[in-house]
C-alpha positions in Angstrom: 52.9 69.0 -20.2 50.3 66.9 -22.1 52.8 64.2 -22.2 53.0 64.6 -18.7 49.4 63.9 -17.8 49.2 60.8 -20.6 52.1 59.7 -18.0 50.1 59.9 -14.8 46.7 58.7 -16.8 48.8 55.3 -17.9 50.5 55.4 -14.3 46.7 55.3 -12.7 45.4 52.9 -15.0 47.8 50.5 -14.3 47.7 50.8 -10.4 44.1 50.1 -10.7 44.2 47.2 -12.3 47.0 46.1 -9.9 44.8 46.5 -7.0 42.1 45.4 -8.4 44.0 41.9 -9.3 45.1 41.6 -5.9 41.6 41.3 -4.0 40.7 38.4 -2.0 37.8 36.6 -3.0 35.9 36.4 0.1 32.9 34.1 -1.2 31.5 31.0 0.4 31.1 27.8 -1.6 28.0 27.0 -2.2 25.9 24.0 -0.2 24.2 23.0 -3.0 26.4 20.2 -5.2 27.2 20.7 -8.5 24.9 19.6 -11.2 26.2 17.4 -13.8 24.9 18.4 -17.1 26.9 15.9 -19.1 25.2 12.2 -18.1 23.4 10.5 -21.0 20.8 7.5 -20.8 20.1 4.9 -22.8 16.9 3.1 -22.9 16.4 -0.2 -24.3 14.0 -3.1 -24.5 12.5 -5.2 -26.8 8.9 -4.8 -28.9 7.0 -7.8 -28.6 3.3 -9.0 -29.4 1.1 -8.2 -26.2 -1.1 -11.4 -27.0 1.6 -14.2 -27.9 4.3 -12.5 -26.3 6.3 -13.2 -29.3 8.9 -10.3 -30.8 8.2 -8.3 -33.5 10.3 -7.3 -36.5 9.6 -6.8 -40.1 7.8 -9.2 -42.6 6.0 -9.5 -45.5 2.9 -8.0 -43.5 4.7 -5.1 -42.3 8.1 -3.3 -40.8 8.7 -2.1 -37.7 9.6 1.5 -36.9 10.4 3.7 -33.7 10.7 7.1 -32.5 11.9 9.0 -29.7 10.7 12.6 -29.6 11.0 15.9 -27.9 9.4 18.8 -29.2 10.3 19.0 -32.9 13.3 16.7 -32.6 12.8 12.8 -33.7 15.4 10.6 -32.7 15.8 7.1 -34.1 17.0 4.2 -32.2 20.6 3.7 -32.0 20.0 0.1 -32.6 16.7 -2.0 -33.5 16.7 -5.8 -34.5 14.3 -6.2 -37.3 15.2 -9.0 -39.5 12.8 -12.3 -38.8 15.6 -14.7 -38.3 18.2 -12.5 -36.0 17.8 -14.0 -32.5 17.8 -10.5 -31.4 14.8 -9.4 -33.3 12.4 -6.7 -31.5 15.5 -5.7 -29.2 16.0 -1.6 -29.4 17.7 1.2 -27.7 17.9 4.4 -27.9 21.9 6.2 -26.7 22.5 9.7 -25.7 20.0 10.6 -24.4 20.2 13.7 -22.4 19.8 12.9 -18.7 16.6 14.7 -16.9 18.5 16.9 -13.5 15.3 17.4 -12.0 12.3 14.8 -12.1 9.6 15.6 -14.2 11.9 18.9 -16.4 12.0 16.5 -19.1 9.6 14.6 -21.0 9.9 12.1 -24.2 7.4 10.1 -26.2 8.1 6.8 -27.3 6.1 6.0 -30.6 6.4 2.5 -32.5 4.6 1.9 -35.2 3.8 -1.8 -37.3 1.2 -2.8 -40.2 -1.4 -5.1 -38.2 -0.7 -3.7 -34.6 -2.0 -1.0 -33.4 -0.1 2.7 -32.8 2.1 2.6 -29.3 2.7 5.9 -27.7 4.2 6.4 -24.2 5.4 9.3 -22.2 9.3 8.4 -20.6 11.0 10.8 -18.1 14.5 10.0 -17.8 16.2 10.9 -14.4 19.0 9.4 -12.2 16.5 9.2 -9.1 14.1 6.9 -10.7 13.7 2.8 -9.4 14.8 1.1 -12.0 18.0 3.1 -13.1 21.3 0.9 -13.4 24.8 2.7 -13.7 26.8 0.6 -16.1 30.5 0.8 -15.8 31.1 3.8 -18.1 28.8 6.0 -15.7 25.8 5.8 -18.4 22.1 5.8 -17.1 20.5 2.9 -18.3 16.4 2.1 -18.8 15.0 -0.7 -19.4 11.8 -0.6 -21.1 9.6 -3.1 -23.0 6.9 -2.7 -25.1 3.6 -4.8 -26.1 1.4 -3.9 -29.0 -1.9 -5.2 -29.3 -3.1 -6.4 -32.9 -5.5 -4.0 -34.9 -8.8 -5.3 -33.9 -8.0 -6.7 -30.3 -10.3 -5.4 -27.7 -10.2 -5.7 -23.5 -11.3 -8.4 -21.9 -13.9 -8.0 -18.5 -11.7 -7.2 -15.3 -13.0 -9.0 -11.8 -11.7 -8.0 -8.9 -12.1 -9.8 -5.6 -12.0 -8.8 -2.2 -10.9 -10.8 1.1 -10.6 -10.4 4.8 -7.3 -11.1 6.3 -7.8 -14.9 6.2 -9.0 -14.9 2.8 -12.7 -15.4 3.4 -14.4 -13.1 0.7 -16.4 -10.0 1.2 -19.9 -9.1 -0.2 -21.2 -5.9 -0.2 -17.7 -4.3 -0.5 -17.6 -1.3 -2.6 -14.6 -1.2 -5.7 -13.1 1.6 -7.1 -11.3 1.3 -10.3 -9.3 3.7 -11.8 -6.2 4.8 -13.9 -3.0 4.5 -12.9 -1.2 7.1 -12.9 1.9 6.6 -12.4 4.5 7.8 -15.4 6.8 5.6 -17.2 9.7 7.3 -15.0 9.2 5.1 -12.6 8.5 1.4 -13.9 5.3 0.2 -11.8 4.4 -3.1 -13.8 6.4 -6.3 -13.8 8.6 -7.0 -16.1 9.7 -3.4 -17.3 7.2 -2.6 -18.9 6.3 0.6 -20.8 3.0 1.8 -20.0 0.7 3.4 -22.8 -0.5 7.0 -23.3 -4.2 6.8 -23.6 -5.4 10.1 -22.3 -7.7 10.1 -18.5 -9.4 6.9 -18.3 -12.6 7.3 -16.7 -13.1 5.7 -13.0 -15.6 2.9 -12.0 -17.6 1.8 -8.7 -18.8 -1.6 -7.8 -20.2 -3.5 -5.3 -18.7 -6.9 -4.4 -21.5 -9.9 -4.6 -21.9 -13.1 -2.0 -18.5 -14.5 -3.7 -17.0 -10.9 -2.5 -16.4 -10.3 -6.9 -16.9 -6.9 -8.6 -16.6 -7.4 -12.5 -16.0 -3.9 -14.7 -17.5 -4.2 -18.6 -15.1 -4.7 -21.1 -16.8 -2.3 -22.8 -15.8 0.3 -20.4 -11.9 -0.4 -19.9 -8.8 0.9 -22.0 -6.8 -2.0 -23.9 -3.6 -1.8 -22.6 -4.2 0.8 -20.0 -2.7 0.6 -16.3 -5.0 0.4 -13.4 -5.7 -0.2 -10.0 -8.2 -1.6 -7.9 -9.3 -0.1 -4.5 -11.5 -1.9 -1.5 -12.5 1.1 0.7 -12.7 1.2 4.2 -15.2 -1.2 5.8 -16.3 -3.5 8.7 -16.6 -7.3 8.5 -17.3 -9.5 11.1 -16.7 -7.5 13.6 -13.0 -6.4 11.9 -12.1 -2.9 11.1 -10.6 -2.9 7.9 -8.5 -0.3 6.1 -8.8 1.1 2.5 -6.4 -1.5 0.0 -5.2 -1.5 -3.2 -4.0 -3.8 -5.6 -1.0 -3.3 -7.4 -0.9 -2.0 -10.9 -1.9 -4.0 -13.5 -2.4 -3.9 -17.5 -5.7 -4.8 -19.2 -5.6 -7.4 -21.5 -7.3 -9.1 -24.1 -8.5 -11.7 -21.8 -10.8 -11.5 -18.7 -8.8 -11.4 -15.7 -8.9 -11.3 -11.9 -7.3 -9.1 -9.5 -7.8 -9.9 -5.5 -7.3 -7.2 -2.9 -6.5 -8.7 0.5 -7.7 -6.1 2.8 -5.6 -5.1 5.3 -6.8 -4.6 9.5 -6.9 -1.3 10.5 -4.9 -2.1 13.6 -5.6 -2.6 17.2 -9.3 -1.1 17.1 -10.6 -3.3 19.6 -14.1 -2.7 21.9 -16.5 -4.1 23.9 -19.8 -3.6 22.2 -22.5 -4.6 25.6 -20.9 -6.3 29.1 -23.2 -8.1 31.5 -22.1 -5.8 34.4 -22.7 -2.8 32.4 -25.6 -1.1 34.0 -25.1 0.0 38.0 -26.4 -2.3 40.3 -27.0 -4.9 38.5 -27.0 -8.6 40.5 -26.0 -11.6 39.6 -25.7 -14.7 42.3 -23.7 -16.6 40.3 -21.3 -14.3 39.1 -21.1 -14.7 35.9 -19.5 -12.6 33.4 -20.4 -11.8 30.2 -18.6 -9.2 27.5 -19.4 -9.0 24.1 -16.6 -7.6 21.7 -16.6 -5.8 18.3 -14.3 -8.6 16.6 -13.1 -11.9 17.3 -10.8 -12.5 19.1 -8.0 -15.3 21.0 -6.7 -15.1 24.6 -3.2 -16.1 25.5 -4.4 -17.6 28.2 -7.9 -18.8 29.4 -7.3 -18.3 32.9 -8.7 -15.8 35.1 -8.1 -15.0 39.0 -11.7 -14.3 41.3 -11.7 -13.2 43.9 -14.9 -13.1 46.3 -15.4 -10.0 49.0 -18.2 -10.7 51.3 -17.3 -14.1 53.0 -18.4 -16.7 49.9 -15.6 -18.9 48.8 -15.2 -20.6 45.1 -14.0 -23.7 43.8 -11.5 -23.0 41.4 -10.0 -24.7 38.4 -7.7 -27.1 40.6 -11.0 -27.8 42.5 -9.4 -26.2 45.9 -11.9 -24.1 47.7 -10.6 -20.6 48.9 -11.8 -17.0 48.4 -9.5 -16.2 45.5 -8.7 -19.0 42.7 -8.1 -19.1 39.4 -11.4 -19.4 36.7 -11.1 -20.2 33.2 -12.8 -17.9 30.5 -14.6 -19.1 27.4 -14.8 -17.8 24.0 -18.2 -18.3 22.1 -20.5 -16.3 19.5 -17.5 -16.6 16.3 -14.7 -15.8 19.5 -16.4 -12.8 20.1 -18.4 -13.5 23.3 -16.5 -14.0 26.5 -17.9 -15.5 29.3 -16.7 -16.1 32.8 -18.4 -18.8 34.9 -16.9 -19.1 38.3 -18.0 -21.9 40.9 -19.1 -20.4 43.6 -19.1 -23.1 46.8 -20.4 -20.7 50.2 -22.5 -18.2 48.8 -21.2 -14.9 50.4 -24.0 -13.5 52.9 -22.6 -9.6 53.3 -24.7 -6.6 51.3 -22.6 -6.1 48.6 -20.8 -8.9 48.0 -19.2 -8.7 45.1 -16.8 -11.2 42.7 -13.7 -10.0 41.2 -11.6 -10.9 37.9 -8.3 -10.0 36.7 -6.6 -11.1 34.0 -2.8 -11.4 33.1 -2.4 -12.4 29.1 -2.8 -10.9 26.2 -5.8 -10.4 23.8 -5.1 -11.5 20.1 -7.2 -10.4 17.2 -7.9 -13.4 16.0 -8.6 -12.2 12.2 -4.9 -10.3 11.4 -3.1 -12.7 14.4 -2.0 -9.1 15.9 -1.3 -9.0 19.4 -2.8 -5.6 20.8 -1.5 -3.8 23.7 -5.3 -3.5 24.9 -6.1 -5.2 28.9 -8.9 -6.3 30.6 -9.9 -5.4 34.4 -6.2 -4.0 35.3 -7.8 -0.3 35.9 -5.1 0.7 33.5 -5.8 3.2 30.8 -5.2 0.4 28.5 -8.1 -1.7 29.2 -10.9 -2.6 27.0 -13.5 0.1 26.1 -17.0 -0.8 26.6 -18.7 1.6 23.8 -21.8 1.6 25.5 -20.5 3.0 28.4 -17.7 5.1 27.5 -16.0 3.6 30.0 -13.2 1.1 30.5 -15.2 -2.9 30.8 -15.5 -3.8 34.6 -14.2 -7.3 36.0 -16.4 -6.7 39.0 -19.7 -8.6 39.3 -22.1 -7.6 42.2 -23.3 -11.1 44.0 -25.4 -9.3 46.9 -27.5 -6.0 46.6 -26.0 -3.2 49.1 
């Protein structure tokens, strides 16, 4: 009997696992791809003198070491070109390294080290989404990464930066921020490939541009070797709208240095600031219109069409008398005053005679060369803004009072 139930157990056992074996996986594959977890990069560049530009290698002054590190593990180059007379001397890389699958999981430092220069640390991410990755043939990342060292004893020069319009005129009275760039070494941001230094938060500066439109920042307050960048804010210059600009990144030196920001428009901010119509009721025999703007700016056309109600005629522009003609404008006042100036021949004798204009081209703003979609007279919601008013400029000039 007890062998009988060992039997059965065995018999159970077995169907289970049958059954068991035979289920259908039902599971959906996943959206997400596969990470790969087995891509290496290599980084490589070449150490060279930040003031001569010349490569260093080992000498009687000194030899030159480097360092990749990652927690407690130092890794050595793979290859580094030391010997004075090797054309290759200062060239470096660093193979195998373990590719980063998410930017920013994994961090290195770089540290080189040389007798008369001064210690060279910089934080490297390496990820296959960073700018200035290549793929060489064998699937390996590749990094290319330079580095400057500044001799012990070298200290930053001054750093002027100056600030211009859209036509390059300068811009007192500007105000300058300067400040650290921080932008990571995963991404290269300077010319050239260039590694940027770890030198803790540098602290930010404010100036305000003189008469020449230059802000210079104190040597004496600027990290040698450290990335910055320079930022114009927001502000309004003869009559222009301008938008906060930066430069681009740059490194400080040992020499002084200038870094220009070309400010950028804002865009199609365009108003009339006071129009000689602009108050009810106001009367003007000859017509003439006058409208102020915020900027200057360029017409694609100087011609205007008038047209009297009342009974007056006008002599227009081809010297043909008629009720309706074409007038031209003109552009005074830096191309910010427009004035119309018709000829008016029969002086209209109705109450409430008025004169008309209307105008068919395009305004230009004359600083950026940027058409703008903005109108005068059309009644369009597009028409020019008299900010005094709150309301759109009118091309309607009363010759007669009611």
């Amino acid at each position: 009997m007890r062998k009988f139930f060992v039997i059965v157990g065995l018999m159970l056992m077995a169907t289970a696992m049958m059954i068991g074996c035979g289920e259908t996986d039902n599971s959906t594959t996943s959206a997400i791809p596969p990470q790969e977890y087995n891509k290496t990069f290599t980084l490589q560049g070449k150490v060279m003198d930040a003031i001569t530009g010349a490569p260093i290698g080992n000498d009687a002054t000194g030899t030159l070491s480097m360092f990749l590190i990652q927690g407690d593990f130092d890794r050595g180059p793979t290859k580094l070109h030391t010997a004075p007379n090797d054309p290759l001397v200062g060239e470096y890389s660093f193979s195998g390294i373990p590719a980063d699958r998410n930017v920013g999981e994994v961090t290195y430092k770089v540290v080189v080290r040389r007798e008369g220069y001064q210690d060279f640390a910089a934080n490297v991410t390496f990820s296959a989404t960073i700018a200035n990755v290549t793929i060489s043939h064998n699937g390996t990342l590749n990094m290319i990464g330079n580095i400057y060292l500044f001799p012990i004893g070298s200290a930053p020069g001054d750093v002027s930066i100056v600030v211009r319009d859209p036509q390059g005129t300068p811009i007192p009275n500007a105000a300058v921020l300067l400040q650290q760039n921080v932008t990571g070494n995963g991404v290269t941001a300077i010319p050239g490939n260039r590694l940027v230094p770890v030198a803790g938060v540098y602290t930010s500066m404010t100036a305000t541009t003189n008469a020449d439109g230059s802000a210079t920042f104190s040597s004496a307050n600027l990290v040698l070797g450290g990335s910055y960048i320079a930022q114009a804010e927001a502000l309004t210059f003869q009559g222009e709208q301008l938008a906060t600009t930066s430069t681009a990144a740059f490194i400080v030196g040992t020499n002084s240095s200038t870094q220009v920001v070309n400010m950028a428009p804002t865009g199609s901010v365009l108003f009339a600031t006071s129009a000689s119509n602009q108050v009810p009721g106001t009367i003007t025999p000859t017509g003439v219109l006058s409208v102020t703007f915020n900027q200057p700016i360029a017409l694609s056309t100087a011609v205007f069409t008038a047209t009297i109600t009342g009974g007056g005629q006008i002599t227009d522009a081809n010297g043909v008398i008629a009720a309706t003609g074409p007038v031209n404008g003109v552009l005074s006042n830096n191309n910010t005053t427009l004035t119309i100036t018709p000829t008016i021949s029969t002086a209209p004798t109705a109450a409430g005679a008025t004169i008309s204009y209307a105008f068919a081209g395009q305004i230009i703003l004359q600083n950026s060369q940027t058409v703008t979609g903005s109108t005068l007279f059309t009644g369009a919601g597009t028409d020019v803004v008299n900010i005094s008013t709150g309301a759109a400029v009118s091309g309607t000039v009363l010759l007669i009072s009611n």
